[in-house]
C-alpha positions in Angstrom: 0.0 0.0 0.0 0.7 3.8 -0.2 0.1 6.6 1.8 -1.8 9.3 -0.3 -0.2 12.3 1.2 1.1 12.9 -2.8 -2.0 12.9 -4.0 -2.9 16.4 -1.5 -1.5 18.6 -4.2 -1.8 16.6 -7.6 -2.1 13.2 -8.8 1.6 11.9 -10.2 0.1 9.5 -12.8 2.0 6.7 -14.1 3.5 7.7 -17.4 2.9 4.4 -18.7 -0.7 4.7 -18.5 -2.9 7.8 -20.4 -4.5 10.1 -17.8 -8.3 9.1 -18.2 -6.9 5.7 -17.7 -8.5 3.7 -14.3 -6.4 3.9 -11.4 -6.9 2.1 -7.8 -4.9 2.8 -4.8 -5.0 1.0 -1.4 -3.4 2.9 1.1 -2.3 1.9 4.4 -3.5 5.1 6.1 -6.0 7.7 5.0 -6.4 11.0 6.9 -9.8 12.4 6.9 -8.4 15.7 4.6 -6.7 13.3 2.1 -10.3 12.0 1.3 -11.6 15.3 0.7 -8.3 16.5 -1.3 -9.6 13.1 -3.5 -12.9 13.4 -3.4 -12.4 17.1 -4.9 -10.3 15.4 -7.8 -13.1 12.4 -8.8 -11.8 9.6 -6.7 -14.5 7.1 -4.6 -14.4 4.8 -2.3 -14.6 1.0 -3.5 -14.1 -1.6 -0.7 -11.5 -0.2 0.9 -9.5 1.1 -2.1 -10.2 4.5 -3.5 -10.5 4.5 -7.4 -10.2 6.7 -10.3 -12.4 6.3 -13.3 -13.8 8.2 -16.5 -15.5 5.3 -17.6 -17.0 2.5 -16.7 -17.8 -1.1 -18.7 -21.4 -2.7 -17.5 -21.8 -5.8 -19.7 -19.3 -4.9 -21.6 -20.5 -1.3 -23.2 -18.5 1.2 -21.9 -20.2 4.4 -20.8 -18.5 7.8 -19.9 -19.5 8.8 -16.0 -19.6 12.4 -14.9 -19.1 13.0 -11.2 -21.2 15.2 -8.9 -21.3 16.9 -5.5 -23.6 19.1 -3.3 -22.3 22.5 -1.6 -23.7 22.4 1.9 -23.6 26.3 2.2 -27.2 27.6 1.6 -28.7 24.2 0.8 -32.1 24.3 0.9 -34.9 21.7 -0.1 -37.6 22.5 -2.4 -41.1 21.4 -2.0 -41.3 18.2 -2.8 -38.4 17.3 -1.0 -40.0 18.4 2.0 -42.8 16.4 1.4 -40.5 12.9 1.1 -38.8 14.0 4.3 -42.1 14.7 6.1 -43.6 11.3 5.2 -40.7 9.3 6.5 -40.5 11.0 9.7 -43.5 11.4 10.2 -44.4 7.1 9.7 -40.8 6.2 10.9 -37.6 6.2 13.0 -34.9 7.5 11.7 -31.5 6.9 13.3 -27.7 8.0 12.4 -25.2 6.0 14.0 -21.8 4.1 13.3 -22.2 1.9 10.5 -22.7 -2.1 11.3 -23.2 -5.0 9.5 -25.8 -7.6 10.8 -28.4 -9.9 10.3 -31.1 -7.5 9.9 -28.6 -4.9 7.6 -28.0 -8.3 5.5 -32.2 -9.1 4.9 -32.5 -5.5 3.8 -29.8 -5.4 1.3 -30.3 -8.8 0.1 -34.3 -7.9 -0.8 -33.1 -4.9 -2.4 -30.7 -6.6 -4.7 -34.2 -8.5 -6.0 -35.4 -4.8 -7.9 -32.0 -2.7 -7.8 -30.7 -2.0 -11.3 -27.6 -1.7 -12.1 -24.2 -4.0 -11.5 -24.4 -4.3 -7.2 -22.3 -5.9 -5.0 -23.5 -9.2 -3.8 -23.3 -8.5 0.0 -22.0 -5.7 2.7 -19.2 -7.2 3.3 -17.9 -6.9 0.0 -18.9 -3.7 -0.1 -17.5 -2.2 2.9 -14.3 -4.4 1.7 -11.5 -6.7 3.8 -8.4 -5.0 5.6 -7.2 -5.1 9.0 -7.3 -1.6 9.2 -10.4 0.4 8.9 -9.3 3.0 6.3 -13.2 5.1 6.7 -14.8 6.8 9.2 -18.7 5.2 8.5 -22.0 6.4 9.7 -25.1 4.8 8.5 -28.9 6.7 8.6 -30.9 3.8 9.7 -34.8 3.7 9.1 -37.2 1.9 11.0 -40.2 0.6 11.9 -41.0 -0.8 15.4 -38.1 -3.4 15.2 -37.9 -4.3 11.5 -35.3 -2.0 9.5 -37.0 -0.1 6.8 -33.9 0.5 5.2 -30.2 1.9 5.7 -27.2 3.9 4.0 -23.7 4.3 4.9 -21.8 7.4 3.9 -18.3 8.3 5.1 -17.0 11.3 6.9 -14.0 13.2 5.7 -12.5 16.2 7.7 -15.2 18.9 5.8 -16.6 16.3 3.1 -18.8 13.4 3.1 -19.3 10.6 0.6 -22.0 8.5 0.2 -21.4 5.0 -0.3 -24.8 3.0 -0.8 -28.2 2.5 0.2 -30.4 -0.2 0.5 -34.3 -0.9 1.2 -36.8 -3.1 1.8 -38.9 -3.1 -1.3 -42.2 -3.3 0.8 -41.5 0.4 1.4 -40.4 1.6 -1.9 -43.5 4.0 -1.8 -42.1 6.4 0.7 -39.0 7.0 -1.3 -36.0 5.8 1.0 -33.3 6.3 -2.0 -34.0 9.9 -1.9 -34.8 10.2 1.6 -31.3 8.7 3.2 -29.3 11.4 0.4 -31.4 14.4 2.1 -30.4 12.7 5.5 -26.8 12.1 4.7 -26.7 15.9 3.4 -28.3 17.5 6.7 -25.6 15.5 8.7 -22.8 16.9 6.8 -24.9 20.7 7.0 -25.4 20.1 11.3 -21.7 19.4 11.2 -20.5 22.2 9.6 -19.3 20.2 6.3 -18.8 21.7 2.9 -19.3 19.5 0.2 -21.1 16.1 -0.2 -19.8 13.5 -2.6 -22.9 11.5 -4.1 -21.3 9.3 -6.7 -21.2 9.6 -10.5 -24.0 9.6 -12.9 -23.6 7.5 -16.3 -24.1 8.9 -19.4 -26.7 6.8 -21.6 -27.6 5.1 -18.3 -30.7 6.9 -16.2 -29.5 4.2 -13.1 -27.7 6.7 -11.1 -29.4 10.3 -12.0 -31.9 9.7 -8.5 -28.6 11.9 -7.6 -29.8 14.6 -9.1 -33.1 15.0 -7.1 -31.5 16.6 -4.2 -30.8 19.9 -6.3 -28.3 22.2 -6.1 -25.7 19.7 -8.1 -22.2 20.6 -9.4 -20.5 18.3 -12.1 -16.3 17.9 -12.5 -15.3 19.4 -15.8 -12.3 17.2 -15.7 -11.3 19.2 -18.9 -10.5 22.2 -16.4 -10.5 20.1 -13.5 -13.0 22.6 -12.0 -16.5 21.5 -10.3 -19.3 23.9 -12.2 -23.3 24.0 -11.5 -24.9 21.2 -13.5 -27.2 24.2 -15.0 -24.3 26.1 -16.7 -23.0 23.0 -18.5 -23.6 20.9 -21.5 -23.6 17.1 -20.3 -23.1 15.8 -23.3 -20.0 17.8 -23.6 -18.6 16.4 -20.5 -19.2 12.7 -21.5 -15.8 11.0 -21.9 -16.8 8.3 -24.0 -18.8 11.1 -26.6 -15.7 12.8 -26.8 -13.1 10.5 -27.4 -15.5 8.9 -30.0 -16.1 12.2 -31.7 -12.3 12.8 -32.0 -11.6 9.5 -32.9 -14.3 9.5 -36.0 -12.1 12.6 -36.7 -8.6 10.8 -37.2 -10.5 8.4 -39.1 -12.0 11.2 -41.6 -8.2 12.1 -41.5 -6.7 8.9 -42.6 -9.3 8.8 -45.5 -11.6 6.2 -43.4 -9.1 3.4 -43.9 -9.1 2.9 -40.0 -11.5 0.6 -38.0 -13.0 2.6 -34.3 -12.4 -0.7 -32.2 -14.1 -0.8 -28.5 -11.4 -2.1 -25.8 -13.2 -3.5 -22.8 -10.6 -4.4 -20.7 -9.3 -0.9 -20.5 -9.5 -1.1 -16.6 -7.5 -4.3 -15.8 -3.8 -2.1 -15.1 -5.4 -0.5 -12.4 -6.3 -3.8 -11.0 -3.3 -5.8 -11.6 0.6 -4.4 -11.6 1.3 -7.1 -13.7 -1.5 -5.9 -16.6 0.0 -2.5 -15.8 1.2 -1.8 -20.0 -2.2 -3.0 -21.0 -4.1 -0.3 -23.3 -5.9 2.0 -20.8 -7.9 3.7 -23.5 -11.9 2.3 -24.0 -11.7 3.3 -27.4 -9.1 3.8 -30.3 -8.7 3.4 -34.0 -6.6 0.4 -35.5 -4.2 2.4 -38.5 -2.4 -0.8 -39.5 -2.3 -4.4 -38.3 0.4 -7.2 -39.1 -2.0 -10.0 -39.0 1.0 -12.6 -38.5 2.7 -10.8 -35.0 -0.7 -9.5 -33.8 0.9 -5.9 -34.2 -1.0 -3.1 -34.8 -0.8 0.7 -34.6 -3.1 2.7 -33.2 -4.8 6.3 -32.1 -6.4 6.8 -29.1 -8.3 10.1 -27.6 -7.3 11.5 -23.8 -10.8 13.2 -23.0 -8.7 14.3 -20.1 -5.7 15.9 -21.5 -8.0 16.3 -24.8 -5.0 14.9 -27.1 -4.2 12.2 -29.9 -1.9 9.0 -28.5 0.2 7.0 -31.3 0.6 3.9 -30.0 2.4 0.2 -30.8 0.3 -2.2 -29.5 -0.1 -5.9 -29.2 -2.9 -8.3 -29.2 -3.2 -11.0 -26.7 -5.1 -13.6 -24.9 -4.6 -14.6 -21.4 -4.9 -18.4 -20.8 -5.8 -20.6 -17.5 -2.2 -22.1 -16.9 -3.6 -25.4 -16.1 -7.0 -26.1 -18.5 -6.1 -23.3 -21.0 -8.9 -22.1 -21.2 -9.6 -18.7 -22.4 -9.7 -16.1 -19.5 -9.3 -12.8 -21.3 -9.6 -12.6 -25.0 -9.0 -9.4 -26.7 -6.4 -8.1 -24.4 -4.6 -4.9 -25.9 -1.2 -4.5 -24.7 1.4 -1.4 -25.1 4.5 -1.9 -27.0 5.4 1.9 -27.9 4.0 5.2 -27.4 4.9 6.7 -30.4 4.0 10.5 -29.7 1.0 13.0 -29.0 -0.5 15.1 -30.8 -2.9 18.1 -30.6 -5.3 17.6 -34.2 -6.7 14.7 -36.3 -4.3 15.4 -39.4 -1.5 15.7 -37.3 -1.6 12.3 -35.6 -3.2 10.7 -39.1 -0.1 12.2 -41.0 2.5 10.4 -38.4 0.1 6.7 -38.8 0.2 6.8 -42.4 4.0 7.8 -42.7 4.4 5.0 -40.5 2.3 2.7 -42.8 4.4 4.0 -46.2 7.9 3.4 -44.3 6.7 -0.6 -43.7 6.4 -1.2 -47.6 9.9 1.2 -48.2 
């Protein structure tokens, strides 16, 4: 593990891997202001690891995520909001305390995996995550009624940020509206404790799963173009979707190569940040193949930074991953870096450099 002090001022990437490439880190210690100084930069908390993503890969379609936040200072709720907070405390208990894990916690989650969309984890353990040391300060707004939990969410505290981490309900009281309800909760905590910002996840673009984050109001988005947090009203989100972007430039270094280049989709662009030894695989989701030696499984390649908005010419290789005793086929597919062979600012720039690369192989 590492201790994240670095990470206080800026991020030192690896420069093997492009910056909107997926990065984990699994410190030993975490101080309650190195959370926020992450939180600001669009890290969360997985287990008890802290990732970095632009994108994510749900059944294997890879969708741009945009991250959001609250500012406590002035929060207020608007009517209807009101009215979900009224009917819950007005039919139920509502509790904050330390989060827990029991048999009860376990019922809960496990009914609400029966209607919850999205990719979930399959119990609380492996979402709160295995270490000896507990790297989180956790707090958990527990609803209930009489002695049968209603429904729960754990959030963690930071030194003037929190971070919400999940919530689960039994589906027999979907009808008061516990998703939104445990947010508004988690969000007068951090106000009663003098917090500034709360950390509510991302949203996925092409995906309505997560935008329930959005009901609370008041939302800022990361531009991670200007690494600056901005009011979801003053921006275009479509603009800020990763995946949009880098396929939009890439269609442009096609046009530029006279559309003799084939957009391929990599979805294993996350394994590096899972595995040091997968560390030179391709962290880009998307890229154009220029040329491809069919008999070395070489190819060259463009990709698209959304975050450093440039043009990567790459060497790469194509490879398969094997079970070492029943060979069977674990990872097909698997893009790995052989050269970076320069960046580049426009389209024609980076198609000129492919194709003189092409020409010199029949020289």
């Amino acid at each position: 593990g590492v201790i994240l002090s670095r990470s206080l001022k800026e991020y030192r990437r690896s420069p093997e891997r492009p910056a909107c490439a997926t990065r984990r880190e699994a410190p030993d210690v975490l101080a309650k202001e190195q959370l926020d100084a992450l939180l600001e930069r669009g890290w969360y908390r997985v287990g008890q690891t802290m990732i970095w993503c632009e994108v994510v890969t749900p059944n294997e379609a890879s969708l741009g995520v945009i991250w959001t936040r609250v500012p406590l200072a002035g929060y207020t709720l608007r009517k209807s909001l009101r009215r979900v907070r009224r009917g819950v405390e007005r039919d139920l208990d509502v509790r904050v305390v330390p989060a827990q894990i029991s048999a009860e916690h376990e019922r809960v989650y496990g009914l609400y995996l029966t209607t919850a969309r999205g990719e979930r984890a399959p119990d609380l353990a492996t979402v709160r995550g295995q270490r000896p040391v507990e790297l989180f300060d956790t707090w958990a707004v527990e609803i209930w009624d009489g002695d049968a939990l209603a429904s729960f969410s754990w959030f963690d505290r930071g030194e003037s940020s929190l971070q919400s981490i999940l919530c689960a309900y039994d589906p027999a009281y979907a009808s008061y509206g516990l998703g939104i309800y445990t947010l508004l909760r988690e969000i007068q905590y951090g106000i009663d404790h003098d917090m500034d910002f709360f950390y509510a996840g991302y949203i996925i673009c092409g995906d309505p799963a997560m935008d329930y984050k959005l009901r609370t109001g008041h939302v800022e988005v990361l531009d991670r173009r200007e690494g600056e947090w901005r009011a979801i009203e003053d921006v275009d989100l479509l603009q800020l979707d990763p995946m949009a972007r880098a396929r939009r430039a890439l269609l442009h270094a096609r046009h530029a190569l006279g559309s003799d280049g084939e957009l391929r989709h990599n979805p294993h662009h996350s394994v590096g940040a899972h595995s040091p030894s997968l560390a030179r695989c391709l962290g880009y989701p998307l890229f154009v193949v220029c040329d491809e030696h069919a008999e070395g499984r070489l190819m060259t390649a463009i990709a698209w930074d959304p975050v450093e908005s440039r043009y990567e010419l790459l060497r790469c290789m194509s490879a398969t991953i094997r079970d070492s005793r029943s060979d069977e086929v674990l990872i097909d597919n698997l893009y790995v870096v052989d050269t970076s062979l320069g960046f580049f600012d426009g389209a024609h720039d980076v198609a000129r450099a492919a194709l003189a690369l092409r020409f010199r192989r029949f020289d």
